[in-house]
C-alpha positions in Angstrom: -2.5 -18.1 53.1 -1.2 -18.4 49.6 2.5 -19.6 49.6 2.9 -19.5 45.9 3.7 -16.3 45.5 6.3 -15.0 44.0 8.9 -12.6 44.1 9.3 -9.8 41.9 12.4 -8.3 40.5 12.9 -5.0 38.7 16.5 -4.5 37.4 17.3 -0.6 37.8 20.4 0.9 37.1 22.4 1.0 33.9 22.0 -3.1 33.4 18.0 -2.6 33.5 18.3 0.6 31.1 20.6 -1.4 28.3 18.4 -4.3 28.9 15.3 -1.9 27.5 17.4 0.4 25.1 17.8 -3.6 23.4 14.4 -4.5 23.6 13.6 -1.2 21.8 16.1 -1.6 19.3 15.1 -5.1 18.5 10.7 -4.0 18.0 11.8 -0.9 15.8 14.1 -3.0 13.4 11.6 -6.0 12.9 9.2 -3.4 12.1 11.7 -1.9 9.9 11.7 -5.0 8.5 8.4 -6.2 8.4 7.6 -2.8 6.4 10.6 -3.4 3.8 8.8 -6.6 2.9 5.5 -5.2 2.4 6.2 -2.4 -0.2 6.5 -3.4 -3.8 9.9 -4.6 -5.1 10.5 -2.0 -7.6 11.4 -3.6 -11.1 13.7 -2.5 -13.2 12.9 -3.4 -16.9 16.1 -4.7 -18.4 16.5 -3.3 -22.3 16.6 -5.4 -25.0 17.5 -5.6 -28.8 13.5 -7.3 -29.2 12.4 -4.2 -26.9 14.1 -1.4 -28.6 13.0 -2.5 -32.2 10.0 -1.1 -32.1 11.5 2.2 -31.5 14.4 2.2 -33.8 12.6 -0.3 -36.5 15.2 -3.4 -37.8 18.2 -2.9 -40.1 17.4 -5.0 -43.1 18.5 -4.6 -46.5 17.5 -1.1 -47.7 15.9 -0.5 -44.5 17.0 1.7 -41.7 17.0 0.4 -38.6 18.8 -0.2 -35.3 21.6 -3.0 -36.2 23.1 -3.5 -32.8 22.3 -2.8 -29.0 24.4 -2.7 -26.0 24.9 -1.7 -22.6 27.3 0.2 -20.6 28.0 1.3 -17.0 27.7 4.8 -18.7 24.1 3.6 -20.3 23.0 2.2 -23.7 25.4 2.1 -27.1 23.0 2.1 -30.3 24.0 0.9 -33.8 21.8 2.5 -36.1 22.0 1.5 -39.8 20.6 4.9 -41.7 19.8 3.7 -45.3 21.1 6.7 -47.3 22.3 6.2 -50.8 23.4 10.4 -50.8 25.2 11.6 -48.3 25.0 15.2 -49.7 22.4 16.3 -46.4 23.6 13.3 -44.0 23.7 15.8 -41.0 19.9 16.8 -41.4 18.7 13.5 -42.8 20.1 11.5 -39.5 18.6 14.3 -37.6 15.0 14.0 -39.1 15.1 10.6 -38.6 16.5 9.5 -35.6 14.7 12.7 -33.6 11.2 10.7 -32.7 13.1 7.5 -32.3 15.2 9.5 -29.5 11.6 10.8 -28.1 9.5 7.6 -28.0 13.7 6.1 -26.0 13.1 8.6 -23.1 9.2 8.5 -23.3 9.0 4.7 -22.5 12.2 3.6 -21.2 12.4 5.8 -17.5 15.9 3.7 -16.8 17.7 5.1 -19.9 19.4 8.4 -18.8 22.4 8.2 -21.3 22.5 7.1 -25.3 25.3 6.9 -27.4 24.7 6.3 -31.1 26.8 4.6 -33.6 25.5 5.9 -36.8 26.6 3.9 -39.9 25.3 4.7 -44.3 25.5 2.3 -46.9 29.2 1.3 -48.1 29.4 -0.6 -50.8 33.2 -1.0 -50.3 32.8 -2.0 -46.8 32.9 -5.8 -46.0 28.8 -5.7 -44.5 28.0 -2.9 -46.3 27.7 -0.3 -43.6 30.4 2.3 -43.2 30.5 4.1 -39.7 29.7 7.6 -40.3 29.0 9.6 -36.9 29.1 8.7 -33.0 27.6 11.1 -30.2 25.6 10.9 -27.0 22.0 12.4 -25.8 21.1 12.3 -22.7 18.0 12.8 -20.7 18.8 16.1 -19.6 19.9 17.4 -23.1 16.8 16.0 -24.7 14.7 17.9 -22.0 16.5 21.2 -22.2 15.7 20.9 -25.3 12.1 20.9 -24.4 11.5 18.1 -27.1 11.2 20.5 -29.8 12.0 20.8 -33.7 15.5 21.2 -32.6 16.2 17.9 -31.8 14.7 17.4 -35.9 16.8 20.0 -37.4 20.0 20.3 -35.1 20.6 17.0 -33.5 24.5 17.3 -33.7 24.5 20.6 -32.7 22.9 19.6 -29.6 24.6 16.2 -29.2 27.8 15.8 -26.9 30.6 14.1 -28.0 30.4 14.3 -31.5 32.6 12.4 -33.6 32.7 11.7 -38.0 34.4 9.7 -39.4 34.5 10.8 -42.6 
């Protein structure tokens, strides 16, 4: 005869049903967990004046170019220096120019969703040369409607929100 043996107790009841809701509860969320950890921490790629340059070019001299970059809790603030001695067709010529930089923006940067530009010509009168000429904003959604058409080269302001000369 084995004396050894031992006694079993099975809790029933509410205690022994809390006691297994709380085991439950405590398996699912270190899976939950566990799973969190596994998938890939998604990256978001921080924008910079050294990663937008080769979308907007550099402001030098007589060369048009993005001057100035900054972010917002609304999205990005552009200063674009448009090297334009005649200001006679400024409307179309910032359109023609800026339209594939806006394009090649929302092609590569997926976090951009909101750009306001801060359009400045050449001013000789001006203490650094640049005169601010026209602000506005594109957005994702505008560039998309759209449909990334000859539009956006011919009637940027028109489709632009917020609009605002300064001349």
């Amino acid at each position: 005869m084995n004396t050894n043996t031992r006694k079993r107790t099975v809790m029933t009841g509410p205690s022994g049903i809390a006691l297994a809701a709380l085991v439950v509860l405590v398996m699912v969320g270190a899976a939950a967990c566990k799973s969190e950890r596994s998938a890939a921490p998604k990256v978001k790629r921080e924008l910079s004046l050294s990663l937008l340059k080769p979308v907007f070019g550099e402001a030098r001299d007589a060369r048009s170019g993005l001057a100035d970059f900054s972010e917002s809790d609304e999205g990005i603030i552009l200063s674009y220096h448009l090297y334009l001695p005649d200001r006679t067709d400024a409307d179309r010529e910032i359109a023609r120019e800026l339209a594939p930089m806006v394009r090649r923006l929302y092609g590569r940067f997926d976090s951009v969703d909101r750009a306001s530009f801060e359009v400045s010509l050449p001013d000789m009168s001006s203490p650094d040369g640049w005169k601010p000429y026209v602000s506005f904003v594109l957005t994702r959604k505008i560039v998309k409607e759209s449909g990334w058409s000859e539009l956006l080269d011919t009637d940027l302001l028109k489709v632009a929100v917020d609009v605002k000369k300064t001349d």
